[in-house]
C-alpha positions as CSV (number, residue, x, y, z in Angstrom):
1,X,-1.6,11.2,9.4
2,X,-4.6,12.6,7.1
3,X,-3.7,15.3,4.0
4,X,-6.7,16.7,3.2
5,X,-6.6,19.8,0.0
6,X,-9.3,22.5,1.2
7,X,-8.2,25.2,-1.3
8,X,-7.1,25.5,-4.8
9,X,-6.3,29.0,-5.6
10,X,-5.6,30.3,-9.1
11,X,-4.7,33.8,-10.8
12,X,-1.0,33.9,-10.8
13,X,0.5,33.7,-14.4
14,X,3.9,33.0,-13.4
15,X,5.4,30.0,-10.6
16,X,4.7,31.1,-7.2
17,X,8.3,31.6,-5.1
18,X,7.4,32.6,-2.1
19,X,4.5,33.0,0.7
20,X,4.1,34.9,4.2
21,X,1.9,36.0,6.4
22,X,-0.8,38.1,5.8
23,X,-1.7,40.8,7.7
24,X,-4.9,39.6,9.3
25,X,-4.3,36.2,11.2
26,X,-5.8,33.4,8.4
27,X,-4.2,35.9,5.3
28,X,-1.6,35.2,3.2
29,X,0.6,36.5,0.6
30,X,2.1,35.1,-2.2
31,X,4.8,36.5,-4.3
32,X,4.8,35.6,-7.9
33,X,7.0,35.4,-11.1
34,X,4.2,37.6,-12.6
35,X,5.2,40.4,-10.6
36,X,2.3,40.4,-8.9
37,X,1.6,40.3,-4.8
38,X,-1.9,39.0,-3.5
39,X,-3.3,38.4,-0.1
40,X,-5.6,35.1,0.3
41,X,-8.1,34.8,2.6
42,X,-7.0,31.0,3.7
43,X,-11.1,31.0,4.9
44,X,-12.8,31.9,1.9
45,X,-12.6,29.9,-1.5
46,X,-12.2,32.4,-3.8
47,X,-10.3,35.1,-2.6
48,X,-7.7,36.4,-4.3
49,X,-6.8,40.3,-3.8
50,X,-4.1,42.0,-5.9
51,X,-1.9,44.1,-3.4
52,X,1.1,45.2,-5.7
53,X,2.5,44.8,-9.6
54,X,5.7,44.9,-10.8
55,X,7.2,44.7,-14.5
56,X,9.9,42.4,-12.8
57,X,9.6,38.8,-11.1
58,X,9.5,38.3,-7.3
59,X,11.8,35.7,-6.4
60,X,11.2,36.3,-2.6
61,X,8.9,38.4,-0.2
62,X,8.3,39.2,3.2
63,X,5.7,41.0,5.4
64,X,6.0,44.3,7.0
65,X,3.3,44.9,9.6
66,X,4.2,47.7,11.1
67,X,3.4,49.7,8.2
68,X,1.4,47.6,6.2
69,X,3.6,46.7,3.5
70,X,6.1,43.9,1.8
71,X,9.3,43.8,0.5
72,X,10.2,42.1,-2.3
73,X,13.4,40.8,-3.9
74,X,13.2,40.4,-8.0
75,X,15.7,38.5,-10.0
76,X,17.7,41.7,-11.2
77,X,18.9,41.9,-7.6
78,X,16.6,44.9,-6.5
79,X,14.4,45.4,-3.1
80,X,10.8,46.9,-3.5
81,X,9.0,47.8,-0.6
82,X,5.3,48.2,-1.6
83,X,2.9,50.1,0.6
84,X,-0.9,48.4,0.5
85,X,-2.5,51.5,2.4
86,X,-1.3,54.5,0.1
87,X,-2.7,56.0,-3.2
88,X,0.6,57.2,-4.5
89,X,4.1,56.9,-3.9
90,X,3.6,53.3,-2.9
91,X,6.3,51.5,-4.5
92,X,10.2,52.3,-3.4
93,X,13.3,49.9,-5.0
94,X,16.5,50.0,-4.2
95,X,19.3,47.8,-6.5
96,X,21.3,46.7,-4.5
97,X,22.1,42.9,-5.4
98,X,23.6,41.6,-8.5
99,X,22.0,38.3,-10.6
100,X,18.7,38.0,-8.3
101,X,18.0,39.0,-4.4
102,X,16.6,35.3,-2.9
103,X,16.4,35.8,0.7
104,X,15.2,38.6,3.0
105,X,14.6,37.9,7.1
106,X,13.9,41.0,9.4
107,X,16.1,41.2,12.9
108,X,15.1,43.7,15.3
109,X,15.2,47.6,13.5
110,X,17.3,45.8,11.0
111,X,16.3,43.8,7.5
112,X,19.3,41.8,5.6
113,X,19.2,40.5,1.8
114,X,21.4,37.9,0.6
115,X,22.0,38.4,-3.4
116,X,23.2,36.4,-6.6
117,X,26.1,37.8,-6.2
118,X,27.3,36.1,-2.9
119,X,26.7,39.6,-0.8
120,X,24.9,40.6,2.2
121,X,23.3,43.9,2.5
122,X,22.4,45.4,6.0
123,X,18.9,48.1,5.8
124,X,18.0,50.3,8.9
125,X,14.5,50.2,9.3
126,X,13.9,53.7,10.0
127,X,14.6,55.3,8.1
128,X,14.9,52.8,5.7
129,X,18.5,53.1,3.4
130,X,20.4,50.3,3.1
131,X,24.0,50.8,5.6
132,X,26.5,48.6,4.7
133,X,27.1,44.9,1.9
134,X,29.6,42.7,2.5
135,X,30.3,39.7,0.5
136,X,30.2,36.6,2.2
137,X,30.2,33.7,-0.6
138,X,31.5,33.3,-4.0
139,X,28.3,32.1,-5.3
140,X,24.2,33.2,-4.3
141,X,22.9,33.8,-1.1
142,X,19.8,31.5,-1.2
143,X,18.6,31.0,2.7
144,X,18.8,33.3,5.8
145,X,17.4,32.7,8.9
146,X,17.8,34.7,12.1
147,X,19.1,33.0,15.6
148,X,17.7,35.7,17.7
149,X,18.8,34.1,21.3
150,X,21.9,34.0,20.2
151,X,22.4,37.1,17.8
152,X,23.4,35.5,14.9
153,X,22.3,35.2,11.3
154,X,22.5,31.8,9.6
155,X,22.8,32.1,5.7
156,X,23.2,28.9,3.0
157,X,24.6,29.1,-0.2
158,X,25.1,27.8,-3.8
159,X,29.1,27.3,-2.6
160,X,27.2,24.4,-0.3
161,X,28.5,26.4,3.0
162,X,26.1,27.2,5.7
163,X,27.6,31.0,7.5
164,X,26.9,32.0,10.8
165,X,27.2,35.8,10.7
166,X,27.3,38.3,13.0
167,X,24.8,40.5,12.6
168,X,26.1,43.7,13.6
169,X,29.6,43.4,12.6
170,X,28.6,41.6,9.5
171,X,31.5,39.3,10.6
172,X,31.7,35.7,9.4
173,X,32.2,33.5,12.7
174,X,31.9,30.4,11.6
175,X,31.8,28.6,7.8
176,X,30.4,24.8,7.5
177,X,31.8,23.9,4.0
178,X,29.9,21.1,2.3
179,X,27.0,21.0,4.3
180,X,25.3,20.2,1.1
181,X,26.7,18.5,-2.5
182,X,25.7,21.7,-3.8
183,X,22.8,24.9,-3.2
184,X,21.9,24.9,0.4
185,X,18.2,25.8,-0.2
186,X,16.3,26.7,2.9
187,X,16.9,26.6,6.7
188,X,14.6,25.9,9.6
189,X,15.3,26.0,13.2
190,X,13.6,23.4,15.2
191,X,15.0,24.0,18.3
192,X,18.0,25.9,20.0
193,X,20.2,23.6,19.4
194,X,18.9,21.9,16.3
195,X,19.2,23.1,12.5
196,X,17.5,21.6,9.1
197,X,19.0,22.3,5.9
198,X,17.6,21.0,2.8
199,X,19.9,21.4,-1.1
200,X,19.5,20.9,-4.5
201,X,21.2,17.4,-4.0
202,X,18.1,16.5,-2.8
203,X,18.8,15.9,0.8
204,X,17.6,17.3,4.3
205,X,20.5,17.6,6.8
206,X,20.2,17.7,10.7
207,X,22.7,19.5,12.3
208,X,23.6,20.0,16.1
209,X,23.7,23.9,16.2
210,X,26.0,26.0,16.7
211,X,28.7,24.2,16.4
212,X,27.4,22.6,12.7
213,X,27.9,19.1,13.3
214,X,26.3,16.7,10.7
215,X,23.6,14.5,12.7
216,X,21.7,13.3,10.0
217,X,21.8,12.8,6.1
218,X,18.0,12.1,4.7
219,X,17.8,11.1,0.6
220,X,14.5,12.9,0.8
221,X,13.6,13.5,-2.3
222,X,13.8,12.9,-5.7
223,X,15.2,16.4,-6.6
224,X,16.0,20.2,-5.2
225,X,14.6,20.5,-1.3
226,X,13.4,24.1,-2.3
227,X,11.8,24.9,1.0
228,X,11.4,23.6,4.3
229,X,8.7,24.6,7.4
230,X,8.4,23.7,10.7
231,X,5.0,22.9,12.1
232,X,3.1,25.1,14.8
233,X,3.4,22.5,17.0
234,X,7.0,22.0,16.2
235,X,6.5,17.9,16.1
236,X,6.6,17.7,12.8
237,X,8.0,19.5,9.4
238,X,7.4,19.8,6.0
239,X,9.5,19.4,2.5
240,X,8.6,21.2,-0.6
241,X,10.7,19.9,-3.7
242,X,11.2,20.3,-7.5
243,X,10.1,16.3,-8.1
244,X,6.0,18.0,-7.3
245,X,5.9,16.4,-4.1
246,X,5.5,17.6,-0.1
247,X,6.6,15.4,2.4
248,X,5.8,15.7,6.1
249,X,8.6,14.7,8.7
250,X,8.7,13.4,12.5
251,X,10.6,16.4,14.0
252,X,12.0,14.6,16.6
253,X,12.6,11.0,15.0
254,X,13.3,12.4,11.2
255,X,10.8,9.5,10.1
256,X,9.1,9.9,6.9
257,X,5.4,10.6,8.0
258,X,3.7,11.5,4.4
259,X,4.2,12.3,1.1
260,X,1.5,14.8,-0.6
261,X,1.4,14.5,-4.2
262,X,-0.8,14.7,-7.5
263,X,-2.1,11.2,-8.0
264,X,-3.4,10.5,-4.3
265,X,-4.0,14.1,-3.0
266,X,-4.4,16.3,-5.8
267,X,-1.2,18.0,-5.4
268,X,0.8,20.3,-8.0
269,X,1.7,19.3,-11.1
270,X,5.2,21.0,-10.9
271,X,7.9,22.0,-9.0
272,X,6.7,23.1,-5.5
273,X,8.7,26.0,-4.7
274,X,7.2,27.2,-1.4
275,X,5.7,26.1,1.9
276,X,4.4,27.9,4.5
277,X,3.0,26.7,7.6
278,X,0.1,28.9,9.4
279,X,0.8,29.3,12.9
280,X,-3.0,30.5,13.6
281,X,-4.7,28.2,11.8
282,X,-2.8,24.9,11.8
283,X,-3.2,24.7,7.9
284,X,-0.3,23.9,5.2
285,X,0.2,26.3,2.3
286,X,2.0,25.6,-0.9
287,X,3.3,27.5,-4.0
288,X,4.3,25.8,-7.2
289,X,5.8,26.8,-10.6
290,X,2.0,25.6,-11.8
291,X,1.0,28.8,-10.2
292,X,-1.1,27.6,-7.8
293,X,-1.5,27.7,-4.1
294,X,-2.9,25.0,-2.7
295,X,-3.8,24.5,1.1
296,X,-3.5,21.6,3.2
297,X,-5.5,20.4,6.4
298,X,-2.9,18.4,7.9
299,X,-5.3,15.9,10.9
300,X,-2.9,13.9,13.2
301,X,-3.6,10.2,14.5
């Protein structure tokens, strides 16, 4: 397997936490501790477009094409949605979350944030008002993903429990305590019946899903598995962590495939917080407290 860096992009003045998708099919967004939201052209060098500004840090982000917008979660637990297309009148919040809002996934006319403080908050898309929080841990809300075959959102947090939650009744139907020695970070779905956890004790766990039954235990890294994605081809994934490094993974096997870093590839210099994997264009994105996003032409044997 060949790493090769084909973009360096700089601007940010705060660590990088999260990127989407653009909205054109090689864009992307990243959402900054600055406050700041910009859109990348992943073909063009330098290319850096400021779509939104905040006073307050983003912590987390997602895209909203349908009206060409974002929302974004900031660490005093409120939701922005900013609006790229209008003059005025293009930033709403809502606080909703105490001690930070860390995760935000989209499930039909619905949108769900997982807070600091351990609760879930149900939104109705249109209009958009937030309907109903429960809490669901003791501790933060750090990961939600969305099993939309089976109607169930999948949440991990800092208690090291994994939730499956019902997404209508906001109903917890089933708890996997200590999935992780601690945080459960970020969650991937490779398959239907296959789930990838990665935690602040460093390790990735594969788990038969549903019924959450420990497969596999990796050591992966050195430190905190911040993020995990899962290549367009699905045969392989990737590790972001706070010891700098990426690491690329068989899917199927779990074998160590490569490890991207600053000495041999001219990766970041500090934690690497995000990772997102384009599904258009095949290429590797990464976010790092250096605030930098780097992108990676990942070339297969």
């Amino acid at each position: 397997m060949k790493v090769v860096k084909i973009r360096e992009y700089t601007g940010h003045s705060g660590g990088v936490y999260k990127l989407t998708k653009g909205f054109q099919s090689d864009h992307i967004l990243s959402f900054s501790g600055d406050g700041r939201v910009v859109e990348w052209d992943l073909k063009e060098k330098d290319s850096g477009m400021l779509k939104a500004k905040s006073e307050y840090k983003f912590f987390t982000g997602l895209t909203s094409f349908q009206d060409n917008s974002c929302f974004a979660g900031d660490m005093n637990g409120s939701l922005y949605q900013l609006f790229f297309d209008k003059k005025s009148d293009n930033v709403k919040a809502w606080k909703t979350h105490e001690k930070g809002l860390f995760a935000i996934v989209k499930y039909h006319d619905l949108l769900f944030t997982g807070g600091g403080d351990g609760s879930l908050t149900k939104w109705s898309m249109q209009p958009f008002l937030p309907k109903e929080t429960q809490p669901i841990s003791t501790q933060r809300i750090r990961s939600l993903v969305v099993d939309e075959k089976r109607k169930i959102l999948i949440a991990g947090s800092s208690d090291s429990c994994i939730y499956l939650i019902d997404p209508e009744s906001m109903r917890i139907i089933e708890k996997r305590e200590n999935a992780h020695d601690s945080t459960v970070f970020s969650i991937i779905m490779r398959d239907q019946n296959t789930l990838i956890t990665g935690g602040r004790d460093a390790h990735i766990c594969i788990w038969d899903y549903p019924e959450l039954v420990l497969a596999h235990r990796i050591p992966a890294h050195l430190f905190t598995v911040n993020d995990l994605a899962l290549s367009p081809c699905q045969n392989y994934f990737a590790s972001a962590s706070r010891d700098k490094e990426i690491r690329i993974w068989d899917a199927q096997t779990f074998k160590l495939m490569k490890v991207i870093d600053r000495i041999k590839n001219g990766g970041h210099i500090n934690s690497v917080n995000t990772i997102l994997w384009d599904k258009e264009t095949g290429l590797l994105c990464s976010g790092s407290d250096d605030r930098s996003v780097l992108v990676w032409e990942i070339e297969v044997d």
